[in-house]
N, C-alpha and C positions, 0 to 999 in steps of 0.2 A: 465205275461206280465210286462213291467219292466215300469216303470214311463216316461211319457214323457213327462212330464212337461220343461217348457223352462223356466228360468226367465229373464227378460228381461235383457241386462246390463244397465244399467239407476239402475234397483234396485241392482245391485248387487255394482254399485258405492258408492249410499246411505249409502250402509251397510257395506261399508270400510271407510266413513268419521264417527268417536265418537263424530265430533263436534257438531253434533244435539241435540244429547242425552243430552249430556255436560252442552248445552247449558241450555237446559231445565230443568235441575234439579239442578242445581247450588245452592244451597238455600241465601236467601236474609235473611236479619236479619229479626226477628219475629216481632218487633218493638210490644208486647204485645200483638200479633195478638194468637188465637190456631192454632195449629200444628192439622188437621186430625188424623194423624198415630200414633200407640197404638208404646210405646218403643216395640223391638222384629220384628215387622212385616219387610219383605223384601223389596228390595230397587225399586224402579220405574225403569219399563222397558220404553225405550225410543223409542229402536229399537229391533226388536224379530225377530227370524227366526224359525220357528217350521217345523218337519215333524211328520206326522203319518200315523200309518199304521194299521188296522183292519185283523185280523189272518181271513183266510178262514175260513166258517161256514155255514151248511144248512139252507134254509131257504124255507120257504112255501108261495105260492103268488097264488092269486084268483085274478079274473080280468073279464071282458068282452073277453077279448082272447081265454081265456083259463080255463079250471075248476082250477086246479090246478099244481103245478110243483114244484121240488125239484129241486134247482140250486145251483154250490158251489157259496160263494158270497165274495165277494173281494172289499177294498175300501180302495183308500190312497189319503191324503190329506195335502197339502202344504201351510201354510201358514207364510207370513212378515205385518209385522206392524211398522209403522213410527208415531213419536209423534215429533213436532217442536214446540218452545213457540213463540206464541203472543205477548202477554205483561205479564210482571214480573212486581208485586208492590208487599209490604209485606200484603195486605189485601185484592187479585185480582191477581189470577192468570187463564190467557187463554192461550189453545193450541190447533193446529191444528192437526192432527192425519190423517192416509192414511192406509187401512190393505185391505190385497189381499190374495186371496181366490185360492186354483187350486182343484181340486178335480174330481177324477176318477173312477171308479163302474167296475166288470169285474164279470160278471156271467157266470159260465160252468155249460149248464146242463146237469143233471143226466137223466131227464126222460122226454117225449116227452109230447107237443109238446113244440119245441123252441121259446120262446118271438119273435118276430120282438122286440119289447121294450128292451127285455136284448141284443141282436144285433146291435139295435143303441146305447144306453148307454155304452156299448163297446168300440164305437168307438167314446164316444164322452169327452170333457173336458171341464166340468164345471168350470166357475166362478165366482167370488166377488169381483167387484170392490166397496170400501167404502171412502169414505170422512164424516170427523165429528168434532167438536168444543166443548171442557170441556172448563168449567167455576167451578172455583173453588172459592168461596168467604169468606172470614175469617174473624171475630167477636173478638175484645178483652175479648170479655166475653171466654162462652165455648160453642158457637154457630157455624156453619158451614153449607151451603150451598154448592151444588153441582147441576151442570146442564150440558147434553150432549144432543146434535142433530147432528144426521146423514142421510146422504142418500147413497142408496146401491143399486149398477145395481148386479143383478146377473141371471145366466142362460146361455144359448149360444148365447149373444147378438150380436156376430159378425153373428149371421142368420140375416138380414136385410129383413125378412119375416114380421116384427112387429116395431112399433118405438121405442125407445130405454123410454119416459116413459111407456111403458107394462113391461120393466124388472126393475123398480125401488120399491124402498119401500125406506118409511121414517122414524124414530121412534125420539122419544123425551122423553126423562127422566128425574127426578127431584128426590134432597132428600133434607132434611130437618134434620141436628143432631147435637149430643150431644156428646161434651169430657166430664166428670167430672174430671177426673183426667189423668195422665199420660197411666196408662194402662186398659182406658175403653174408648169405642168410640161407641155410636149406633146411629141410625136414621129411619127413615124412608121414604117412595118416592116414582114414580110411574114409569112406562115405558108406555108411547103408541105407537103403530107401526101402519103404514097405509101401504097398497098395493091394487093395485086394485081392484075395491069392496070388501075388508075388513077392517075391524077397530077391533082395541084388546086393552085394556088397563089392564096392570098386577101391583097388589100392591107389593111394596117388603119394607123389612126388613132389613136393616143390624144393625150388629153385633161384632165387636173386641173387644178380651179381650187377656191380658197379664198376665198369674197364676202364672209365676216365670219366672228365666232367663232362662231355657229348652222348657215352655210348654203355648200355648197360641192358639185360638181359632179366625176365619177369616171366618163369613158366611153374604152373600148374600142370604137371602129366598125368593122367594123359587127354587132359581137358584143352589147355591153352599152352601157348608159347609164345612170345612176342619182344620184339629186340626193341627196343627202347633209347629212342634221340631225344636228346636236351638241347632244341634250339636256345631254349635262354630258360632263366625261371618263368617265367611265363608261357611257355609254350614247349609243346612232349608232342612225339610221332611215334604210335605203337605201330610195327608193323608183323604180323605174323597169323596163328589160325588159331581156330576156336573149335571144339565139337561140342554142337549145340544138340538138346531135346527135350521135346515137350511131350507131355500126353494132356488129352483132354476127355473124359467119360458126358457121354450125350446120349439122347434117346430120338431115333428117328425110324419114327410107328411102321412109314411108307415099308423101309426098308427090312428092318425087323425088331421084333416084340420085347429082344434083350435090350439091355446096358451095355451100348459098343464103346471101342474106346479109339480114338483117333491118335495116331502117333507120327511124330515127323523127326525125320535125323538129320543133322548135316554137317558139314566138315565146309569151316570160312576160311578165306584166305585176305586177307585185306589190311588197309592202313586206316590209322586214324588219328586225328588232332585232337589236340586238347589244347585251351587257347582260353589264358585270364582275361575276361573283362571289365572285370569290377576286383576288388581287393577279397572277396568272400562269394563272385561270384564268375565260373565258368561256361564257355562254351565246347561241344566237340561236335566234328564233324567226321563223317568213314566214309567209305566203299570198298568195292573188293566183289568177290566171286564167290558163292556156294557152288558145292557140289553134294549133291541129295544123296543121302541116304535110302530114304525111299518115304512115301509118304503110305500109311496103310491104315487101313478100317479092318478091326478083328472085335469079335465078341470079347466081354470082358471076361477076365479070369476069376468068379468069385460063382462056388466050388470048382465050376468045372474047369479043364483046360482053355484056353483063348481059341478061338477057329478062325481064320483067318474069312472075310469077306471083299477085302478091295487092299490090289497094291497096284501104287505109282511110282514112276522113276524119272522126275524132273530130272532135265540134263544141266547143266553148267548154268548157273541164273546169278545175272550180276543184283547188286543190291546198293541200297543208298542208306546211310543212319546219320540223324542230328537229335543233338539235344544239348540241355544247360543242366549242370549240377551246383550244390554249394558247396565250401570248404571253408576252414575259418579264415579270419583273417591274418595277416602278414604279420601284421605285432603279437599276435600270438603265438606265432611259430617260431620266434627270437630264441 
């Protein structure tokens, strides 16, 4: 089944104007302020367009439907992300950020009986709308400050079965860190995310370090990790993992009368390129291997507890990712 995703023109305008990005990353004199970024690390993406794509893979699912089923499972996913500035000081920087989500599931199966659930997800196109606000705050010392809050419809929210706060969530993040010197940067900080009757708050870590002009290291724990080659200025090889998740809130009548909410986990392992083409404009290309967390359909939690209707456990499923982003240009970064 070939992708049908549409993007709007509105975004597709966006991402023929670099003046945003431009804009936004322009750098202003430090006026003694620290710099975040470890010498070595890549350049700020302003504007991103990604695609990816999940290689078909079996996968096993238990459910109230069904005992069990063996489905091929298919999953591709499109995403653009927008960053504009706020305000530019050399001790304060704010920006406004937009990223869009499209995402689609295609299960054939093998052995009987057939999902009603893999039937509709079929025919259906998930998405993520987000709007969010970085705060970046700089220290003459070798302090730094970071803050981000967002909120995110996602799901089939053009079903007008539900009000559009049932398809939101909000989270809020903070760190706290430390430059010593040119090629070390760490911190620490937290994420909490709300959505309807849930609350989660996750501690994390970060991490950059610069070992020479080839070889330097870029982790987010306990999210990402990823060791970092400098073939030249021009061209970076991230190799390492990611743990990804989405949720998305949909309504499918067939199956049942509530507000489900579909969730998928996974742990990446993989390489990826990043490769100037133009002075302000990149390329990158990946692959690598997922391994599933589990993919599950459970009733939403808003009063009650979540009940669990349908789990999957895709096995090992290799995956492909391309896409271009902007960054300023080269006499800018002088």
């Amino acid at each position: 089944m070939s992708l049908r995703t549409r993007i709007p023109s509105w975004m597709l305008c966006l991402f023929c104007f670099p003046a945003l990005v431009l804009a936004q990353n322009k750098p202003l004199r430090d006026h003694g302020y620290v710099n975040p970024k470890v010498l070595g690390m890549g350049q700020t993406k302003g504007i991103q367009l990604r695609y990816e794509k999940l290689l078909p893979a079996n996968i096993s699912t238990v459910g109230d439907l069904a005992k069990t089923s063996s489905d091929l499972f298919d999953n591709r996913r499109l995403m653009l992300k927008l960053k504009a500035p706020l305000l530019l000081r050399p001790g304060l920087k704010v920006a406004l950020g937009f990223d869009y989500r499209n995402e689609e599931f295609e299960f054939e199966s093998l052995n009987e009986p057939v999902f009603e659930l893999h039937q509709e997800l079929n025919e259906k196109s998930l998405k993520s709308l987000e709007v969010n606000v970085s705060v970046v705050k700089l220290t003459k010392g070798n302090q730094f400050f970071l803050f981000r809050a967002s909120s995110k419809l996602s799901g089939d929210f053009g079903n007008r079965q539900a009000s559009l706060d049932r398809y939101m969530r909000i989270s809020v993040a903070g760190l706290i860190g430390w430059k010593p010197n040119d090629y070390t940067a760490w911190g620490v900080g937290f994420q909490y995310n709300y959505r309807p009757g849930s609350h989660l708050v996750i501690p994390g870590i970060m991490f950059n370090k610069t070992f020479n002009r080839k070889w330097g290291v870029e982790a987010l724990l306990p999210v990402q990790a990823h060791l970092r080659h400098n073939l030249s200025e021009k061209a970076l090889v991230y190799t390492g993992f990611e743990l990804k998740r989405a949720r998305y809130f949909i309504f499918m009548p067939s199956i049942s009368d509530e507000l489900l909410e579909l969730s998928w986990n996974e742990i990446r392992l993989g390489c990826r390129l990043e490769h100037e083409l133009h002075d302000w404009l990149w390329l990158e290309a990946g692959a690598g291997v997922r391994a599933s967390l589990g993919l599950d359909l459970v009733t939403a939690p808003n009063p009650a507890p979540s009940r669990n209707v349908l789990q999957s456990k895709p096995g090992l499923t290799p995956y492909l990712q391309a896409g271009v982003f902007l960054v300023p240009p080269r006499k800018w970064r002088k």
